[in-house]
KOLDRENZA-592810 format. One record per residue (C-alpha): residue in one letter; x, y, z; residue number from 1. Coordinates in nm, 4 decimals, decimal comma, always signed. Example, Ala and Ser with C-alpha at 12.3 -4.5 7.8 and 13.67 -1.06 7.14 Angstrom:
BEGIN
R  resn        px        py        pz  resi
R     A   +1,2300   -0,4500   +0,7800     1
R     S   +1,3670   -0,1060   +0,7140     2
! end
This chain:
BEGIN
R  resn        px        py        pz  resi
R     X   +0,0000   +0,0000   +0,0000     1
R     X   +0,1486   +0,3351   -0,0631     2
R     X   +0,1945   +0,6194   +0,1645     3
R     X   +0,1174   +0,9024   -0,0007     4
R     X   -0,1600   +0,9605   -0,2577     5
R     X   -0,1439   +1,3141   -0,4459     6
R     X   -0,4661   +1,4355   -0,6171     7
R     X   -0,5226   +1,6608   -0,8899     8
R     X   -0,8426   +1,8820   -0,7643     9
R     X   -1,0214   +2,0124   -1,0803    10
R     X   -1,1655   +1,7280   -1,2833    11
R     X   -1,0247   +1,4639   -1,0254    12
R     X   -1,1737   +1,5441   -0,7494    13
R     X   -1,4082   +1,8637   -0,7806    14
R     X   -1,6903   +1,8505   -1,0946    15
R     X   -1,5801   +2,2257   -1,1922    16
R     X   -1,6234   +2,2154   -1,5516    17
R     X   -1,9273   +2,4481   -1,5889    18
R     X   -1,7234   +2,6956   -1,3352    19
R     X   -1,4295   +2,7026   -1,5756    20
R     X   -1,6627   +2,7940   -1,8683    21
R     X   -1,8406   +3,0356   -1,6748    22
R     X   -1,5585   +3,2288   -1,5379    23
R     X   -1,3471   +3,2254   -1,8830    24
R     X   -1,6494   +3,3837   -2,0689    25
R     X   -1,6507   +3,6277   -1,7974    26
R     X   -1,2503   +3,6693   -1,8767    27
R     X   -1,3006   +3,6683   -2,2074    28
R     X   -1,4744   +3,9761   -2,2214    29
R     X   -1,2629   +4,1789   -2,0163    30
R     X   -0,9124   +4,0332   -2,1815    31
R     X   -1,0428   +4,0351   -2,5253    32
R     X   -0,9977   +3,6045   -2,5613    33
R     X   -1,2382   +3,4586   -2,7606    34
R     X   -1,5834   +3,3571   -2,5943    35
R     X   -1,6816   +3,0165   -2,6397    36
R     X   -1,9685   +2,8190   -2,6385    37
R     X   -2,1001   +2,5287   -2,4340    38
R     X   -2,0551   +2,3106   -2,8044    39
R     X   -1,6958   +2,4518   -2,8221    40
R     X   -1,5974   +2,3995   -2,4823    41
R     X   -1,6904   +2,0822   -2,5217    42
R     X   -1,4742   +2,0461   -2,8433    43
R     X   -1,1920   +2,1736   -2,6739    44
R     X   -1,1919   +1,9278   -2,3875    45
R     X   -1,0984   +1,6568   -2,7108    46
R     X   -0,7585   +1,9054   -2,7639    47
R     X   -0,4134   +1,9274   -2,6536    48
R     X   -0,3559   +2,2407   -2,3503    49
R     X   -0,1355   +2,4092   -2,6787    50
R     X   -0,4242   +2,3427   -2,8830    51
R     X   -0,7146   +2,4746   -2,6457    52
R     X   -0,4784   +2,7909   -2,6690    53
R     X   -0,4818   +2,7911   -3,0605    54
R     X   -0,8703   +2,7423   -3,0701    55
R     X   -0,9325   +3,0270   -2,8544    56
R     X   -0,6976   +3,2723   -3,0325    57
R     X   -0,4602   +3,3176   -2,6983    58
R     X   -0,1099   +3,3365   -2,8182    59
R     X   +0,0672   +3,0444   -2,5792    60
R     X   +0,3868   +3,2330   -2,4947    61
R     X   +0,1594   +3,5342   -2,3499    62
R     X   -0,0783   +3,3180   -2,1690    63
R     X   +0,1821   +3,1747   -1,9595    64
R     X   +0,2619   +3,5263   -1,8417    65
R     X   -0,0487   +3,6546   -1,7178    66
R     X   -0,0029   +3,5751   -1,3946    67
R     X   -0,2719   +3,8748   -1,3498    68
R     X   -0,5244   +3,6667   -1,5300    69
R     X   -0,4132   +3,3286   -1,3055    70
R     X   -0,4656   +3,5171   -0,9945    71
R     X   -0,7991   +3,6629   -1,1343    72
R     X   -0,9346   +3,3412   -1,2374    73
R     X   -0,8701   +3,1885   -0,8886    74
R     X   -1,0302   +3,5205   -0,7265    75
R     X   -1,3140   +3,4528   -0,9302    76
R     X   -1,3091   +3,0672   -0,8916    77
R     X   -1,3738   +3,1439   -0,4731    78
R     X   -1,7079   +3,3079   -0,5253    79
R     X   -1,8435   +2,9856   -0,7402    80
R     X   -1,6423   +2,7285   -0,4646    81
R     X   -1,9538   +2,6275   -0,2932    82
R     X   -2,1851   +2,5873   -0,5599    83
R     X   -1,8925   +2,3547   -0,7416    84
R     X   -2,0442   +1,9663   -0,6597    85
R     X   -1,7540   +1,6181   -0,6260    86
R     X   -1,7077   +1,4318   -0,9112    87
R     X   -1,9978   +1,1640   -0,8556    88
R     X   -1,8322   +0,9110   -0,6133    89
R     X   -1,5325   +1,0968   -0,4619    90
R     X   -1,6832   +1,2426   -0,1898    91
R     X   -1,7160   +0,8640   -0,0644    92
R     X   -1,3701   +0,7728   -0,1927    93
R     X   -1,1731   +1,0633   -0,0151    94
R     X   -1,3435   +0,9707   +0,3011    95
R     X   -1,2725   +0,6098   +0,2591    96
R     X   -0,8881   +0,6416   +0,2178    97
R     X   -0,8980   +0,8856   +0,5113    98
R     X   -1,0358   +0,6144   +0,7340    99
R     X   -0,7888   +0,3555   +0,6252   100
R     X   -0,4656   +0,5788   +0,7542   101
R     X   -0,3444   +0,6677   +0,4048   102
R     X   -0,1970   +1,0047   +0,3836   103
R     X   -0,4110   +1,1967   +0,1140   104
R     X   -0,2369   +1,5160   -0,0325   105
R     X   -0,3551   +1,7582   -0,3398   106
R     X   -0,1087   +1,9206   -0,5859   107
R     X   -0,3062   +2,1834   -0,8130   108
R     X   -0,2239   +2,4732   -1,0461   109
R     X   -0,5782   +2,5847   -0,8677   110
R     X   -0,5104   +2,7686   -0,5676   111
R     X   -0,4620   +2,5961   -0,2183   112
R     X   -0,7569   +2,8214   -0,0551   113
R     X   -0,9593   +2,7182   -0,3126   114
R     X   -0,9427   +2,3306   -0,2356   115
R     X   -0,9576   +2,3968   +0,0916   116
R     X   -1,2775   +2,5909   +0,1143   117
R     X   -1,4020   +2,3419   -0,1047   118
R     X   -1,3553   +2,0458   +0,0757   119
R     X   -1,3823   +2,1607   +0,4717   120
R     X   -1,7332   +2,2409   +0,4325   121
R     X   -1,8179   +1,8980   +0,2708   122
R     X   -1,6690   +1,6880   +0,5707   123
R     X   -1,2821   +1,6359   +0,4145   124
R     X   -1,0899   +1,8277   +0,7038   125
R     X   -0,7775   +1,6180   +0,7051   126
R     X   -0,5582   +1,6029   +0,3951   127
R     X   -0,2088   +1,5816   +0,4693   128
R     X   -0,1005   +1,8458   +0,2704   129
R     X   -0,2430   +2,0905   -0,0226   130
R     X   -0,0336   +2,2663   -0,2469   131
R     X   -0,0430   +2,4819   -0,5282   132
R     X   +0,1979   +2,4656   -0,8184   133
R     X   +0,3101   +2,7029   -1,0272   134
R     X   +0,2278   +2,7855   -1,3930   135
R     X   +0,0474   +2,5152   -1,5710   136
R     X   +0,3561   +2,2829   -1,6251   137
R     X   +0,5435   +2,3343   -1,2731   138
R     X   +0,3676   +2,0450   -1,1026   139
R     X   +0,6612   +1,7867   -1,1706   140
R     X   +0,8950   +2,0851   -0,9622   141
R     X   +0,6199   +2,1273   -0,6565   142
R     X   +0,5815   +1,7199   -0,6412   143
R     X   +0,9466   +1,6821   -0,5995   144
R     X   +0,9757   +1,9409   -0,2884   145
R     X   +0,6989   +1,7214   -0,1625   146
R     X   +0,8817   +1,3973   -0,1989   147
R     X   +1,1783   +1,5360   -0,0436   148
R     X   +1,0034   +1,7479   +0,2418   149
R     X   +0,8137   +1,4425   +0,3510   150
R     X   +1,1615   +1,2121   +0,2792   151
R     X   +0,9555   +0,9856   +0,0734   152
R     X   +1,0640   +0,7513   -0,2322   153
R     X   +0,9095   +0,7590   -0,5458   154
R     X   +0,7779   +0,4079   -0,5031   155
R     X   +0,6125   +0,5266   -0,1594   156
R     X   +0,3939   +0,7484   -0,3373   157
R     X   +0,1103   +0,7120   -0,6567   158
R     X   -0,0646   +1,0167   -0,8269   159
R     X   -0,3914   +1,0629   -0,9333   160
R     X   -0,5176   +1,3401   -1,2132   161
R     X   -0,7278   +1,3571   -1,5229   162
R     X   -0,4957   +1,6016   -1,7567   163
R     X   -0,2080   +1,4558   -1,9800   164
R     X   +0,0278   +1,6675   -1,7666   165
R     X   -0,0535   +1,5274   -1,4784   166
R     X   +0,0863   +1,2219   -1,5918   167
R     X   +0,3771   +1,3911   -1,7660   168
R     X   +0,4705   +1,5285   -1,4582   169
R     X   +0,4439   +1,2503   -1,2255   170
R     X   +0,6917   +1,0797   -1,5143   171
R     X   +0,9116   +1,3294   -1,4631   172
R     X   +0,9614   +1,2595   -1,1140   173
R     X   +0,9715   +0,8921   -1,1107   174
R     X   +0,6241   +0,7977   -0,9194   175
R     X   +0,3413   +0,6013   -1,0420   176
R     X   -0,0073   +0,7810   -1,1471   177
R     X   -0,3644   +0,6918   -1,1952   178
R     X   -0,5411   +0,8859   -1,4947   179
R     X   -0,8876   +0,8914   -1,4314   180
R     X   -1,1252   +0,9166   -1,7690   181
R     X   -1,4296   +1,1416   -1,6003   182
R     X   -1,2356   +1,4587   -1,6174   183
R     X   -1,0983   +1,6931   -1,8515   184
R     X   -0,8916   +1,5170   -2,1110   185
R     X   -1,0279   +1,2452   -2,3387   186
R     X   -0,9202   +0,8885   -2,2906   187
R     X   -0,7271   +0,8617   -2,5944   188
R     X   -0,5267   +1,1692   -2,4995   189
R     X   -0,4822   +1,0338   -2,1203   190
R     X   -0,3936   +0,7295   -2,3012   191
R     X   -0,1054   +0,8592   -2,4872   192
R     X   +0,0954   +0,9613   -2,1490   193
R     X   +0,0995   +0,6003   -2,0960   194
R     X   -0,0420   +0,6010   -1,7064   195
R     X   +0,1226   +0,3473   -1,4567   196
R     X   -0,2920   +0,2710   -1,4158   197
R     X   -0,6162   +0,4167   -1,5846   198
R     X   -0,9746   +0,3856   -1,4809   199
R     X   -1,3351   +0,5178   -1,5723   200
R     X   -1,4833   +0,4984   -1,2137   201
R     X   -1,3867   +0,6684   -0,9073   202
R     X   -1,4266   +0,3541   -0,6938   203
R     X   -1,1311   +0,1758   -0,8663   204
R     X   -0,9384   +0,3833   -0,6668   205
R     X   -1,0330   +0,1626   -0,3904   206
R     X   -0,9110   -0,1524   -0,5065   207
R     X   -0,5886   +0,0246   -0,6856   208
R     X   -0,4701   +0,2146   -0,4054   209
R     X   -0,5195   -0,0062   -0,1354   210
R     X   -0,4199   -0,3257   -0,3308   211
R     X   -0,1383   -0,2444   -0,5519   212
R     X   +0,2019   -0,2753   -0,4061   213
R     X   +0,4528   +0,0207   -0,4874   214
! end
């Protein structure tokens, strides 16, 4: 059994798709991004991150400086927090793992205040850890401070996200990840990170987490 489990939050553990599209139209307007609508979010969800970024008309080199716009977005995120429901079954699955002594952590580009005003009110007060990485592709650097912070091996620990770069990032630093299908990015696209595990229902976690040997 492993130590550690990391979660994503958005799309792994929080159903906060209609948030996102909500608060980027609201973006859109005031940065001048294209709007989009419920038909092309949808489409995007099928893309590549670079390729959202083409579809929308948001040059990729600026995007990953607005750290204006990041903070803004989480800022916004807060005032939609409580009206953001679980991904159908995790609720049940978080508490679960709590029960059973595992130490449950979350590593998000989302902000830490966010996950934890999500969570606390639902009944999930005792995560181990939650951090928030920085820019959309720094999660391999925040997951190795928290390997070597908590003086853990790579085998004593197993990630869980539903984005291609979650799994390219848990790659990166050497530890084994679950890609879970009811998020953001397609199954083909999950597929193509080649996951240590991947599963279509939150209650595999069960069985793969507290059956699978590091």
């Amino acid at each position: 059994m492993y130590k550690h489990v990391i979660f994503d939050f958005d799309g792994t553990i929080a159903d906060s798709a209609a948030a996102v599209f909500t608060i980027y139209n609201e973006m859109a307007a005031q940065y001048r991004f294209k709007p989009v609508t419920e038909e092309e979010y949808k489409k995007l969800s099928q893309l590549s991150l670079q390729e959202r970024f083409k579809a929308l008309d948001v040059p990729f080199y600026r995007f990953m400086l607005f750290r204006k716009i990041s903070k803004e977005f989480k800022r916004k995120y807060n005032e939609h927090v409580a009206s953001i429901p679980f991904c159908d079954g995790m609720q049940d699955v978080l508490s679960h793992l709590l029960q059973s002594g595992i130490k449950l952590s979350v590593i998000t580009s989302n902000a830490a205040n966010n996950v934890a005003d999500f969570l606390q009110p639902r009944g999930i007060h005792t995560l181990h850890d939650i951090r928030s990485s920085s820019g959309l592709f720094g999660k391999h650097k925040t997951i190795q401070t928290y390997l070597k912070q908590n003086r853990l091996r790579p085998d004593d620990v197993i990630y869980v996200g539903d984005e291609l770069r979650d799994i390219v990032a848990s790659h990166k630093c050497g530890i084994k990840v679950i890609g879970v299908t009811w998020g953001l990015d397609p199954k083909e696209l999950l597929e193509s990170g080649k996951p240590s595990f991947l599963i279509d229902q939150p209650q595999e976690l069960l069985r793969l987490i507290e059956s699978t040997s590091p």
